[in-house]
Structures are given as structure tokens and as C-alpha cells.
N, C-alpha and C positions, 0 to 999 in steps of 0.2 A: 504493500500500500504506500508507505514511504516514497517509492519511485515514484510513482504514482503524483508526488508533487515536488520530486527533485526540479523540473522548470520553472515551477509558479515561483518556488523557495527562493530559486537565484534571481527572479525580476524582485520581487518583494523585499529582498536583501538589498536590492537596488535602490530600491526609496520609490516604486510605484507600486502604486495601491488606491483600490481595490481593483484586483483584476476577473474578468468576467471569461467565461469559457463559450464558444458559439460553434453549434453544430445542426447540421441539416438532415432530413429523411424525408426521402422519396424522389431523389433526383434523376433515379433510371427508371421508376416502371411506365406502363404506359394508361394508367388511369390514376387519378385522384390530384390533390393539390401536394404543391412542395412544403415540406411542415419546417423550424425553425424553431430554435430553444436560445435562451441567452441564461446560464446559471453563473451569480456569485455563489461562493461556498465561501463559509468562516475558512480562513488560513487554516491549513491541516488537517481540518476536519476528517477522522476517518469512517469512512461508508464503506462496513464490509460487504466483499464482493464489488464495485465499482470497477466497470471495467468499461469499452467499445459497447454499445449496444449490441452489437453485430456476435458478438460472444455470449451472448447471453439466450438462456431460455424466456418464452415470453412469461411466465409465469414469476421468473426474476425477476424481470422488466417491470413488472407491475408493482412489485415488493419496493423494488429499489426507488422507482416514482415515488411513492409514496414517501420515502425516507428524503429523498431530494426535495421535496418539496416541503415539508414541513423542518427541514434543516438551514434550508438556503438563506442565505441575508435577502438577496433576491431575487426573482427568475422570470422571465418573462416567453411564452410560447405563441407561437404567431404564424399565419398559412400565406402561401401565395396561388392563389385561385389556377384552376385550367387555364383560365381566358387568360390572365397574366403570364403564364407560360407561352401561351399561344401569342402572345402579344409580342414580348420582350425576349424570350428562348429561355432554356430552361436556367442558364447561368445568370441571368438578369434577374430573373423571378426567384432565384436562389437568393439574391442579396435583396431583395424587396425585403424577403418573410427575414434574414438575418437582420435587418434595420428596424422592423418592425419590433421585432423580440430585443432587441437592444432599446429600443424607446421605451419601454413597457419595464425595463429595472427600476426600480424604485430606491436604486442607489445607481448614480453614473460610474459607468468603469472608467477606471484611467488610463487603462489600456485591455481589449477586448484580444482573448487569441481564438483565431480562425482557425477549424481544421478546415487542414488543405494545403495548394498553393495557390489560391487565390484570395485576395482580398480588396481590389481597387476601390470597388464603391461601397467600401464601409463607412456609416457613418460618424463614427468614432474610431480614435486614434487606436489600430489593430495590428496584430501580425498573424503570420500564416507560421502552425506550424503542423508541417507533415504527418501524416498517422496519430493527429492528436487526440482524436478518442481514443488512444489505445497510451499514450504518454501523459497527458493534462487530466486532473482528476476533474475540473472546472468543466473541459471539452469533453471527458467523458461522461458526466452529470447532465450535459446538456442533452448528447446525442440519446440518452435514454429517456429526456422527456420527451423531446423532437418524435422516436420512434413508437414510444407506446403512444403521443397523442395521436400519430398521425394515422396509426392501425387503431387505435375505436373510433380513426371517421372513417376507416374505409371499413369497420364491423357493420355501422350502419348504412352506409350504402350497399354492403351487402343484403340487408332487408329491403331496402327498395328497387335494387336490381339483382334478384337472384341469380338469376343464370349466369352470368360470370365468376362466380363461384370470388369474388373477393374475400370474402372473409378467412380464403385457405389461402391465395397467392397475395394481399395486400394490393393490389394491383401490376405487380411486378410481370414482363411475359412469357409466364409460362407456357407450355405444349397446349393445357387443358386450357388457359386464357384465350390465346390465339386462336383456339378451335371455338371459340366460344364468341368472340369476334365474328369468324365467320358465317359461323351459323346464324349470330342476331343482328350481327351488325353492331357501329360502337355503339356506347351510350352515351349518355351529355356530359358526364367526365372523365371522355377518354380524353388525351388529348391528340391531337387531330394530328398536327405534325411528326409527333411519334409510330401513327400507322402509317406515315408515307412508303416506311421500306417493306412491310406487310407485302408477302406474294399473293 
């Protein structure tokens, strides 16, 4: 766990504070909105088990939510719609819903870190750091709010559009998705530019 805040440790030792962790879900499938989390965590704080979303069971996911959010200083979670997607492309619509989830802290970061390598149009002073849901306990805390929220909105678009079987792929495309595509046709959030390559 320690590792875990060996990066936040050496900015903080620096004399910036408070630092904000910012991760994203849903930026490959091909239906639903891109989701976005911004979490402060107290310095140090340890969350056992806090790891990458992506490593986790969702039944963790849901456990760990719950811990990050009644631990956090403060956390803000935020979507970027289809149409925004369809609008701006999916990297655009990625730093929408990250700007948004950054407005929404109820403490300004001093410096926000990004997973990824990208961060141009953040609106606060950020940095990009690589595989950091799996390094920043901050970016890691994020990417599991980011992902559980963004799989109970695609649970309930699975009630309004059964047939696509969302609630087992999230919208992601699978065999079963695709086929499922085909057979109904999209629905109104798929997003449109991502079936372009669809045979």
C-alpha cells in the first residue's frame, strides 16, 4: 500500500498540496457515456485492497466505492454524454467529464494527476502520469469511482434496452454485443462513430 503513495509523498514533500487523483471509464466501448472521477484522499490514507479498477472484482469495486467515498476530503464524479462524444471525439469528451469532476471538488487541487499521457485541456494545473491507477493511490480511488459509476448507468440501460445484453459487456464490443447490433440495430447510446468500422 505504501507504494501505492510513494509519488503523491515526493510532490507533497515538495510543498504542493492538496493533490487530486483523475481517472476515466469507458473510453473504448461502443455504447454509453464516458464517466470521470476526481478523488482527494487525506495524505496516506490506507484503503485496503486499492488498487487499478481494472484488477479488481466488481463486487470489490462496490466495497471499495463505498470506502472512497465516505473517506475522501473530496471527490467529484461526472459523465460526458454520446452526443459529446459524437460531437468532440472521444479524447475531447474524455477531458469534458475530467473538468467537470474537477469542478465539482469541494477542495481545489493544486495540482491534479492524470492517468495517462495526456492532459492538455485540463483545467487545473495537472500532470500525466502513466499507468497511474495502478501507481497513485489518488488515481487509483478515482478510477474505481469512475468504473462502478459508470456500470450502474449502463445496469440501467440494461433495463431499458434488453437485448444488448449491457449489463454483462458494460457496453464494451463484444462477439455477443456486435451480434446484437446486428440483429436490432444501434440504440440511442450507441455511439454512432464507433460502428463506423462494424462489417
Amino acid at each position: 500500500m505504501t507504494e501505492l503513495w510513494s509519488l503523491e509523498n515526493e510532490i507533497y514533500d515538495g510543498g504542493v498540496s492538496p493533490l487530486s487523483g483523475v481517472d476515466e471509464a469507458g473510453r473504448g466501448p461502443l455504447a454509453g457515456p464516458v464517466c470521470a472521477a476526481a478523488v482527494i484522499l487525506p495524505r496516506g490514507a490506507v484503503i485496503e485492497g486499492l488498487n487499478d479498477s481494472k484488477k479488481l472484482s466488481e463486487k470489490r469495486r462496490e466495497a471499495l466505492y463505498d470506502e472512497i467515498v465516505s473517506r475522501a476530503i473530496a471527490y467529484g464524479i461526472a459523465f460526458a454524454t454520446v452526443e459529446e462524444i459524437e460531437e468532440r471525439n472521444i479524447l475531447g469528451a474524455t477531458f469534458l467529464a475530467m473538468n467537470r469532476a474537477i469542478a465539482q471538488l469541494s477542495v481545489k487541487p493544486a495540482l491534479a494527476l492524470i492517468d495517462g499521457n495526456r492532459n492538455r485541456d485540463i483545467a487545473v494545473p495537472s500532470r500525466c502520469v502513466i499507468g497511474g491507477d495502478g501507481k497513485c493511490a489518488d488515481i487509483a480511488a478515482a478510477s474505481i469511482l469512475a468504473k462502478v459509476t459508470r456500470d450502474r448507468w449502463m445496469l440501467q440501460m440494461a433495463e431499458r434496452y434488453p437485448q444488448y445484453g449491457f449489463d454483462r459487456h458494460k457496453g464494451y464490443g463484444t462477439a455477443a454485443h456486435y451480434a446484437a447490433i446486428r440483429q436490432y440495430g444501434p440504440s440511442p447510446i450507441h455511439r454512432m462513430s464507433f460502428l463506423r468500422k462494424m462489417h
